[in-house]
C-alpha positions as CSV (number, residue, x, y, z in Angstrom):
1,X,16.6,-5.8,26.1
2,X,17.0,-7.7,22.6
3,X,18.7,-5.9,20.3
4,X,18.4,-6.8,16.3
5,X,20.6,-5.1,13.9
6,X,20.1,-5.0,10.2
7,X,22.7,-4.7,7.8
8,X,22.4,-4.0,4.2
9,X,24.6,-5.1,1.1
10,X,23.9,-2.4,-1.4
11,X,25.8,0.0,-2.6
12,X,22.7,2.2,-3.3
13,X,22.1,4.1,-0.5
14,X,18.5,4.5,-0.7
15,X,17.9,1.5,-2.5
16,X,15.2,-1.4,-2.3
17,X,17.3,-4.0,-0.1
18,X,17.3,-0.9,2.5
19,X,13.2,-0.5,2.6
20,X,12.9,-3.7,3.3
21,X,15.2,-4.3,5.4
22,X,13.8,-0.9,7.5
23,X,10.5,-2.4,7.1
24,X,11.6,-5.9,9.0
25,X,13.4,-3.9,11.7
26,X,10.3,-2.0,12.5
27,X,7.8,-5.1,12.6
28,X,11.1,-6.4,15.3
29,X,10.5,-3.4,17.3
30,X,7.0,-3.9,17.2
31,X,7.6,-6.8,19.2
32,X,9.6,-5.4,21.4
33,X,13.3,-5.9,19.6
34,X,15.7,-2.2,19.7
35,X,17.3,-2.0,16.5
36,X,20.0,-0.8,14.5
37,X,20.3,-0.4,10.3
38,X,24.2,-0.6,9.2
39,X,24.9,0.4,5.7
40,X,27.8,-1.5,4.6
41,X,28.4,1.4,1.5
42,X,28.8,3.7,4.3
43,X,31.8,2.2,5.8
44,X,35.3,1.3,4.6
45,X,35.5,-2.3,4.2
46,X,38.0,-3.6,2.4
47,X,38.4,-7.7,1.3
48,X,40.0,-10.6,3.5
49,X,43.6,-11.0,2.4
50,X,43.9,-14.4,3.8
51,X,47.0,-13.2,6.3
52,X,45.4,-15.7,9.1
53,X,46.1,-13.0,11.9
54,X,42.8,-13.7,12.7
55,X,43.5,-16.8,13.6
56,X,47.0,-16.6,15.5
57,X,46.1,-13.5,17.5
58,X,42.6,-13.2,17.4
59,X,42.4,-9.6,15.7
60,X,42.7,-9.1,12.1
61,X,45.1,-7.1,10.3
62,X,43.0,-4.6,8.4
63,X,42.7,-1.6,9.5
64,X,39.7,-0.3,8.7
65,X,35.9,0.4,9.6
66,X,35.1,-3.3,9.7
67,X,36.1,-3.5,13.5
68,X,33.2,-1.4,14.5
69,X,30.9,-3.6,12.5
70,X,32.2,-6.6,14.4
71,X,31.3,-5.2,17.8
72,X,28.1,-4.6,16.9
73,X,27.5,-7.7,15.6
74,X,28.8,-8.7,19.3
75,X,26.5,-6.5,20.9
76,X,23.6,-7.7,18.8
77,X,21.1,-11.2,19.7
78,X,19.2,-10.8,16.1
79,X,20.9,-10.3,12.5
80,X,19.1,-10.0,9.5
81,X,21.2,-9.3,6.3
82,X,19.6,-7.7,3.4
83,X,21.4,-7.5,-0.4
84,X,20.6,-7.2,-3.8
85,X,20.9,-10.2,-5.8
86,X,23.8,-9.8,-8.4
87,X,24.1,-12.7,-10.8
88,X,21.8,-15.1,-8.7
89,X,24.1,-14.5,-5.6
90,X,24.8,-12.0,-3.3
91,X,26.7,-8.7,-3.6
92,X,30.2,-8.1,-3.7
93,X,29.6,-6.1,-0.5
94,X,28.0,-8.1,0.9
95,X,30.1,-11.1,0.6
96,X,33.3,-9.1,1.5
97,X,31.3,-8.0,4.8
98,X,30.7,-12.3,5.0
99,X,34.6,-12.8,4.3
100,X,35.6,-10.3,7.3
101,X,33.7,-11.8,10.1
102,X,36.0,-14.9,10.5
103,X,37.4,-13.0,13.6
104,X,34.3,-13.8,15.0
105,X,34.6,-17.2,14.4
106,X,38.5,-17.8,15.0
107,X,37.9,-16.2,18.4
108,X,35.4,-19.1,19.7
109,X,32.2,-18.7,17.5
110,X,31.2,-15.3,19.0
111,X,28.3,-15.5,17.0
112,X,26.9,-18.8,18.4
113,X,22.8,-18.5,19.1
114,X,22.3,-15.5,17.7
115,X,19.5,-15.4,15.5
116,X,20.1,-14.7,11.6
117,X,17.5,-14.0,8.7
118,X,18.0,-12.7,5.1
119,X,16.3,-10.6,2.9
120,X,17.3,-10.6,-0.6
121,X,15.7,-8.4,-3.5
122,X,16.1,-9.7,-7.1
123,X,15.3,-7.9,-10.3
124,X,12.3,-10.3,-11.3
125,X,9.7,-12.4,-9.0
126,X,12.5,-15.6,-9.7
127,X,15.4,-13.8,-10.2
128,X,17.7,-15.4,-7.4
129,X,16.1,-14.6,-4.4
130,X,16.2,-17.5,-2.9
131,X,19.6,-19.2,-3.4
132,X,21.3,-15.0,-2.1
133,X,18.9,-16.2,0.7
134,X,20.4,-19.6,1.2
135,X,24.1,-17.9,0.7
136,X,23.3,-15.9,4.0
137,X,21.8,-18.7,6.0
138,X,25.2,-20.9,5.3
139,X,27.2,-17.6,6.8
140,X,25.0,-18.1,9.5
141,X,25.5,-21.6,9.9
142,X,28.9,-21.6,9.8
143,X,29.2,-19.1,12.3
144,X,26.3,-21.4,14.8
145,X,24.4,-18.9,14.5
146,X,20.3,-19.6,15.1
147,X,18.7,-19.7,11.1
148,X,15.2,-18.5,10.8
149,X,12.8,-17.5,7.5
150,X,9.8,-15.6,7.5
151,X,7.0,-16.2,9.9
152,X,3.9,-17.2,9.2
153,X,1.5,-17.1,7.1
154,X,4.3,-17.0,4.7
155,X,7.1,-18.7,6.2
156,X,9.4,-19.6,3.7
157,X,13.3,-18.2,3.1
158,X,13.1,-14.7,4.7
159,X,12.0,-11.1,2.9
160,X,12.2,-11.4,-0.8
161,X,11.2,-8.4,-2.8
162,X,11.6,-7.4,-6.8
163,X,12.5,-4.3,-7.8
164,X,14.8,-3.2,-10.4
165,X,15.0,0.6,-10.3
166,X,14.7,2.9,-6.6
167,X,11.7,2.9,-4.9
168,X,10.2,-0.3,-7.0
169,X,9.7,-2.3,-3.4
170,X,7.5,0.8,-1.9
171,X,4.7,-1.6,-4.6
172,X,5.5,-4.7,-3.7
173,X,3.5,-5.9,-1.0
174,X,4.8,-9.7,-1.0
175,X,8.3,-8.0,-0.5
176,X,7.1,-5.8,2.3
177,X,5.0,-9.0,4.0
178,X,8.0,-11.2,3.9
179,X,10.6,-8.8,5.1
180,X,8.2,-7.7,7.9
181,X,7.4,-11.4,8.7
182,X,10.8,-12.2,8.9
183,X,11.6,-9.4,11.5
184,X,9.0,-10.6,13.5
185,X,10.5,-14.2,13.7
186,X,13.9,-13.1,14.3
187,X,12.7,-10.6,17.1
188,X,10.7,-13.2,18.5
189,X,13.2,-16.3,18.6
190,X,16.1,-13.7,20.1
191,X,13.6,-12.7,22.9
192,X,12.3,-16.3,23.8
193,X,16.1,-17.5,24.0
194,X,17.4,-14.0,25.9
195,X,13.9,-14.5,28.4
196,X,14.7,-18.5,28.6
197,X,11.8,-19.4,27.5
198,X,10.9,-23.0,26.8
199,X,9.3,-23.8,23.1
């Protein structure tokens, strides 16, 4: 079994970057993914402090709710990251979740081949979607992770949605499309690689 997690960057609990991103990880269980939704404001996260633990022993120094995040990520083949675009980037949260994976890296690139999407929702139909989306594909790449976008027929950077105040992305079907299109690909590419498939 494939599993694909979502994780999302707002700290709106109910926001629009967490409708889409549910909307994705149903379309990947659809195709047969099981998936998991982590909301980063529900956890205690704090920022990287640069100690380098992570790198001299492996762990890292913080002790807080980030650890269970990390094994999750380990358990996981898909990953698609959802936040709000804040100043034509990505959230603080999100970006402080970014920061506290380097664990993962120091400790031989435990996320290697795991397959990585974004969804991003800005507060206009060009308001930064696509550069928070490239922001979460270079996490991914740095980590060797596997980078896909949306599938087709839209197949471009991942889910992008608009939508200002709560609720705004339940009317924008573009958002929903991408977002579901995108769960699809990452579902698919995790269970083509976990079933060997050839391309």
């Amino acid at each position: 079994m494939v599993k694909v997690i979502g994780i999302v960057g707002s700290p709106r609990l109910e926001g629009n970057t967490k409708f889409l991103v549910e909307k994705a990880l149903k379309a990947a269980e659809e195709e047969g993914a099981e998936t998991e939704l982590i909301h980063l404001a529900k956890y205690d996260i704090n920022p990287c402090k640069s100690c380098m633990t992570c790198r001299k022993e492996g762990r890292c120094s913080i002790d807080d709710d980030m650890g269970k995040i990390l094994d999750k990520i380990r358990e996981s083949q898909g990953i698609i990251i959802g936040s709000p675009v804040y100043f034509g980037d990505i959230s603080a949260q999100t970006k402080i979740f970014m920061d506290r994976t380097l664990p993962l890296r120091a400790n031989g690139f435990e996320m290697r081949d795991k397959v990585g999407g974004a969804i991003t929702v800005g507060g206009s139909r060009n308001g930064g979607q696509e550069t928070s989306c490239m922001s979460i594909h270079n996490f991914f790449l740095i980590h060797e992770a596997i980078v896909v976008g949306d599938a087709s027929p839209t197949a471009h950077y991942g889910g992008t949605g608009v939508g200002f105040a709560v609720g705004d992305c339940k009317d924008d079907d573009v958002g929903i499309e991408t977002s579901e299109n995108l769960g699809r690909r990452v579902a698919r590419v995790a269970l083509k690689l976990h079933r060997g498939e050839k391309w």
